[in-house]
C-alpha positions as CSV (number, residue, x, y, z in Angstrom):
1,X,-37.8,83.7,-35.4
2,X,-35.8,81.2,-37.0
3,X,-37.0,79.4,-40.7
4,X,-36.6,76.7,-42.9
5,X,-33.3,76.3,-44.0
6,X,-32.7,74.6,-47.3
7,X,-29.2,73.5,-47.4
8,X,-28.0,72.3,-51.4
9,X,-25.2,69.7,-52.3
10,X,-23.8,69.2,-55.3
11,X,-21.2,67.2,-57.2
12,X,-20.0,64.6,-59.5
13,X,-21.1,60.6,-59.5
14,X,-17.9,59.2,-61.3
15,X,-18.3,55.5,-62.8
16,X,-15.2,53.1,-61.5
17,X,-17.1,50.4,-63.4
18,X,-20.2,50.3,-66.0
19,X,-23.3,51.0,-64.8
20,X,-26.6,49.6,-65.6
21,X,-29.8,50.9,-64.5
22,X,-32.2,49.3,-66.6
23,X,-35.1,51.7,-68.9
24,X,-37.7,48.9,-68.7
25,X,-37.9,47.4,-72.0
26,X,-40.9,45.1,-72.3
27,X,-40.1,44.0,-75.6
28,X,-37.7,41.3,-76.5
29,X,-35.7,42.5,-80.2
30,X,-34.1,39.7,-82.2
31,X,-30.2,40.2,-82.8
32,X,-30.3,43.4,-80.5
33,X,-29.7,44.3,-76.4
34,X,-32.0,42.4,-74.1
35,X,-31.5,44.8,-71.6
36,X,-31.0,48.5,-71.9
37,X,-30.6,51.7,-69.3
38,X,-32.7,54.5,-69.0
39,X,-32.3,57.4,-71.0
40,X,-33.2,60.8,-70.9
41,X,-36.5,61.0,-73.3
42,X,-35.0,64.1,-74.9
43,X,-31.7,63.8,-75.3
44,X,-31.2,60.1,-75.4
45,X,-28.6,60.2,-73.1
46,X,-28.1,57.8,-69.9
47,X,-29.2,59.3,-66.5
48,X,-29.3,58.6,-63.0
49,X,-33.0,58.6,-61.7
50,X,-32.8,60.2,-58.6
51,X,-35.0,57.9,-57.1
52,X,-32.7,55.4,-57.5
53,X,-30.1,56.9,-56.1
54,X,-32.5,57.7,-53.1
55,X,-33.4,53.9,-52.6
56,X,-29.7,52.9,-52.8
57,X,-28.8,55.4,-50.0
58,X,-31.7,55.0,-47.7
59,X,-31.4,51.0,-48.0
60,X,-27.7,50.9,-47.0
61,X,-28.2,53.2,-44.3
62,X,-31.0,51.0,-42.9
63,X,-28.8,47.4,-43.8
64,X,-26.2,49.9,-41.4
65,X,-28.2,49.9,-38.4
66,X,-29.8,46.2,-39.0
67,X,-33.4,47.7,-39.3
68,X,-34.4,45.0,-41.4
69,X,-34.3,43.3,-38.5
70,X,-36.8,45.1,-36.7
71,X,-39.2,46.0,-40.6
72,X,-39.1,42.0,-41.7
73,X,-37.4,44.0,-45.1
74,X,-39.4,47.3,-45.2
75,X,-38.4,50.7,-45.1
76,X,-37.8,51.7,-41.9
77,X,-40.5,53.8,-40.7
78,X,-41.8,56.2,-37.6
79,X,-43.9,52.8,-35.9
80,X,-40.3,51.1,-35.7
81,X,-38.8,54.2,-33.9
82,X,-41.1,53.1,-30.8
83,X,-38.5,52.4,-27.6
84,X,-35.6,53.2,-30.2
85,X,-33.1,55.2,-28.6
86,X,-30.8,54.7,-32.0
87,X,-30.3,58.7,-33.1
88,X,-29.1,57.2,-36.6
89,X,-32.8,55.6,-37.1
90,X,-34.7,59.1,-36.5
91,X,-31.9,60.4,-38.5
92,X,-33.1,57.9,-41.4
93,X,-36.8,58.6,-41.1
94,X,-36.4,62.2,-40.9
95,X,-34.3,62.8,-44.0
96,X,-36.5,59.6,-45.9
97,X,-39.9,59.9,-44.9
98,X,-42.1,57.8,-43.2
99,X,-45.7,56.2,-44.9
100,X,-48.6,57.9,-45.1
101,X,-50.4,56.6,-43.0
102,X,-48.0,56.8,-40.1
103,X,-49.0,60.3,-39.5
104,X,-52.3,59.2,-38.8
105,X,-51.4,58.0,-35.7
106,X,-52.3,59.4,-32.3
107,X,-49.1,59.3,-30.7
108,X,-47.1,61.1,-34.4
109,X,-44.4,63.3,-33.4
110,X,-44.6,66.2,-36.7
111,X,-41.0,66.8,-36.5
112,X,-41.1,63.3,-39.0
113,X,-44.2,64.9,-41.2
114,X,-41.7,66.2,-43.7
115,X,-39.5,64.2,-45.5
116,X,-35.9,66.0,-45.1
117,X,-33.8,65.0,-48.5
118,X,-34.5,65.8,-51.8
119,X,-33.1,64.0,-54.9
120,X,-33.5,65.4,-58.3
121,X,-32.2,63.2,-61.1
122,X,-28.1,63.0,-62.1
123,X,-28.2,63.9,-65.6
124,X,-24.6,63.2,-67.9
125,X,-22.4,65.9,-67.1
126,X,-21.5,67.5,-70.5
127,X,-17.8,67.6,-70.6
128,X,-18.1,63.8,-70.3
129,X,-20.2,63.5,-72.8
130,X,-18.2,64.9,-75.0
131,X,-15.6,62.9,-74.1
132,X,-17.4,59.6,-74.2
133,X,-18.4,61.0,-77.7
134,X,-14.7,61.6,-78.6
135,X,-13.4,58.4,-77.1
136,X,-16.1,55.9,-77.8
137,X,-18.3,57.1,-80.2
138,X,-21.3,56.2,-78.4
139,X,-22.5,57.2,-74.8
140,X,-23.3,53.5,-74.1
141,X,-21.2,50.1,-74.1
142,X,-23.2,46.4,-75.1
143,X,-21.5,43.9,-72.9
144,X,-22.3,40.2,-73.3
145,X,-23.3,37.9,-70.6
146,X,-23.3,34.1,-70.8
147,X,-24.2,31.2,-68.0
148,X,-21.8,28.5,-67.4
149,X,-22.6,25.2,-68.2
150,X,-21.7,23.2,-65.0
151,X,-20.9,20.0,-67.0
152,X,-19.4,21.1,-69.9
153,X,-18.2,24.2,-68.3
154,X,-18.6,26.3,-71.7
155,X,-20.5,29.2,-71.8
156,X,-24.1,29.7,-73.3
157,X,-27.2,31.7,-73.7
158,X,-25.9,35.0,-74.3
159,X,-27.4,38.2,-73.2
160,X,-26.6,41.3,-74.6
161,X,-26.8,44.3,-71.7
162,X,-26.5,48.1,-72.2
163,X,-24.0,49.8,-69.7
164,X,-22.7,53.3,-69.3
165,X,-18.9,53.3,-69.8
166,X,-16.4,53.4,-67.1
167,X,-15.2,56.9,-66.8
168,X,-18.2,58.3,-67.1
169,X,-19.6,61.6,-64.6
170,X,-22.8,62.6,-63.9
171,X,-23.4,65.6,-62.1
172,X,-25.9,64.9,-58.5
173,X,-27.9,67.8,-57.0
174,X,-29.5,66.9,-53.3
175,X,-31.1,69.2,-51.2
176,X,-32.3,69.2,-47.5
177,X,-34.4,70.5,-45.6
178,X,-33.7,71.8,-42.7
179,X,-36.3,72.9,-39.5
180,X,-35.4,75.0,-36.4
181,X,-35.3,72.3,-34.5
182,X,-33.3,69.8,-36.7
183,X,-29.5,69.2,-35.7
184,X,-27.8,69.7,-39.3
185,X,-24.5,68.1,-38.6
186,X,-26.2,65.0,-37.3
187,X,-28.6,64.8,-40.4
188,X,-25.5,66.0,-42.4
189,X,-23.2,63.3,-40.9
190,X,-26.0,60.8,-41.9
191,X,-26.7,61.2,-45.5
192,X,-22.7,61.0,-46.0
193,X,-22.0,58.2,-44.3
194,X,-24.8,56.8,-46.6
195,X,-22.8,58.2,-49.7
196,X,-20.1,56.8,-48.4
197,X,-21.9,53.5,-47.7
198,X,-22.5,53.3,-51.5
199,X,-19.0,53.4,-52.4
200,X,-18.1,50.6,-50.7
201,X,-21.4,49.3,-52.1
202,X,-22.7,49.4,-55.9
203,X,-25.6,51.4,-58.0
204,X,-28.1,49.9,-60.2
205,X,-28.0,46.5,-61.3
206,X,-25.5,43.0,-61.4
207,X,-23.4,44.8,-58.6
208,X,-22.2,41.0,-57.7
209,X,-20.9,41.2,-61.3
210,X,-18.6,44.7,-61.2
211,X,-21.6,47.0,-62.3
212,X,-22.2,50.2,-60.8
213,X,-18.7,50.9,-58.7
214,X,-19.1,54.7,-58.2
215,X,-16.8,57.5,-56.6
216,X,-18.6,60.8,-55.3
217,X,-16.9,64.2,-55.8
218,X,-18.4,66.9,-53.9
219,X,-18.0,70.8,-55.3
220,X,-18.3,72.1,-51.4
221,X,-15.3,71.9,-49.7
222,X,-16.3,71.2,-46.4
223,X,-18.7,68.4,-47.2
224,X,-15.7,67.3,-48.9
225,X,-13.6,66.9,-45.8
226,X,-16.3,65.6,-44.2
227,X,-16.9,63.1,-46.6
228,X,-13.6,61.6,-46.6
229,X,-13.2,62.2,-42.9
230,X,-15.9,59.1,-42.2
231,X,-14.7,55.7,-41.8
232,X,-16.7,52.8,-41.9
C-alpha cells in the first residue's frame, strides 16, 4: 500500500540587491531608521519569514495563470476550480491550500484538504554572516530615501530604511507533501516555475525601487537542472 511521501528541498536565497522585509515597527524614533526588517528575536539577525516567501510564490503563480481575474484579487481557491480544466490552478490549490470553509462544501473533492508545501523560515546562512561581519561590520545597511519635488526638482523628506546587504545568503528549507495519488513532477514543475517566477520578480518590499532581487541555489542536483531548465 503506498504512503505519504514527504519530499524536502533545500538551498540558498542569494541577494542580487538589498532586501527589505519590514519587522513592524510601530514607533517613530527621532534621528534613527523609520523602517526596519525583521529580525530573528534571539540572534538579532535578519531573516526570511517563511510566510513571506510563501505569499510571494503563491501570488506570482496565480498573476501566472490570470486568476485574479476569476478571485476579483483573492487567493485562488477550490470554489474557483469549478469548470477549470487549467492543471496549473489545481496544481496551485493543492500545494497552497484552500479556505476553511471550502471544505465544507458538498461537492469538496479531499484530495485539496491538505495543503501540499511547507515553508519554514530562511534564517542567515552563517558563512555569510560571517562575512557580512568581516566586510561590513554590521549585518544590515540604512539607505536613505527622498521624494522629488516636481517643481524644484530637489529632493526632500528623507526616510531612513533598514536593508540586508547585497551579497547576502540565506539558507531555504521547503517541504512537500506528497499523497498516492499526487503526480510529483507536475506539483514539482509548479512550485519551480514559481521560484523561478520570483527571480524575474522581487521579495519583500520597494521591488519597483531595486529591493529584493534574489537568485535561488538549490543543493539537489536534479531540482537544479530542473530549475534552470524552465523558461518563462
Amino acid at each position: 500500500m503506498e504512503k505519504l511521501k514527504i519530499k524536502n528541498i533545500t538551498g540558498k536565497i542569494v541577494l542580487e540587491s538589498g532586501l527589505h522585509i519590514s519587522g513592524g515597527d510601530t514607533e517613530m524614533h527621532i534621528g534613527g531608521v523609520d523602517n526596519s526588517v525583521i529580525k530573528d528575536s534571539l540572534s538579532k539577525a535578519p531573516y526570511i519569514p517563511g510566510s513571506s516567501l510563501k505569499g510571494k510564490v503563491r501570488s506570482l503563480l496565480e498573476y501566472f495563470v490570470n486568476a485574479q481575474l476569476k478571485t476579483d484579487g483573492k487567493p485562488l481557491q477550490y470554489n474557483n476550480l469549478e469548470n477549470s480544466s487549467d492543471e496549473e490552478e489545481k496544481n496551485i490549490v493543492k500545494l497552497f491550500g484552500t479556505g476553511g470553509s471550502e471544505k465544507n462544501r458538498d461537492n469538496f473533492n479531499p484530495d485539496y484538504a491538505i495543503t501540499r508545501v511547507i515553508f519554514s523560515d530562511c534564517y542567515l546562512n552563517k558563512d555569510s554572516e560571517e562575512e557580512l561581519l568581516k566586510k561590513v561590520g554590521k549585518l544590515t545597511e540604512i539607505k536613505a530615501e527622498n521624494s522629488i519635488d516636481r517643481v524644484n526638482g530637489t529632493a526632500e523628506s528623507p526616510r531612513f530604511i533598514e536593508r540586508v546587504p547585497k551579497g547576502a545568503i540565506f539558507d531555504f528549507d521547503v517541504s512537500i507533501r506528497l499523497f498516492p495519488k499526487d503526480n510529483e513532477e507536475n506539483l514539482m514543475g509548479t512550485l519551480l516555475k514559481g521560484f523561478k517566477l520570483l527571480t524575474f520578480d522581487a521579495l519583500g518590499g520597494s521591488g519597483s525601487r531595486g529591493y529584493g532581487k534574489v537568485n535561488m541555489k538549490f543543493d539537489q542536483e536534479e531540482t537544479q537542472k530542473q530549475f534552470d531548465s524552465i523558461q518563462i
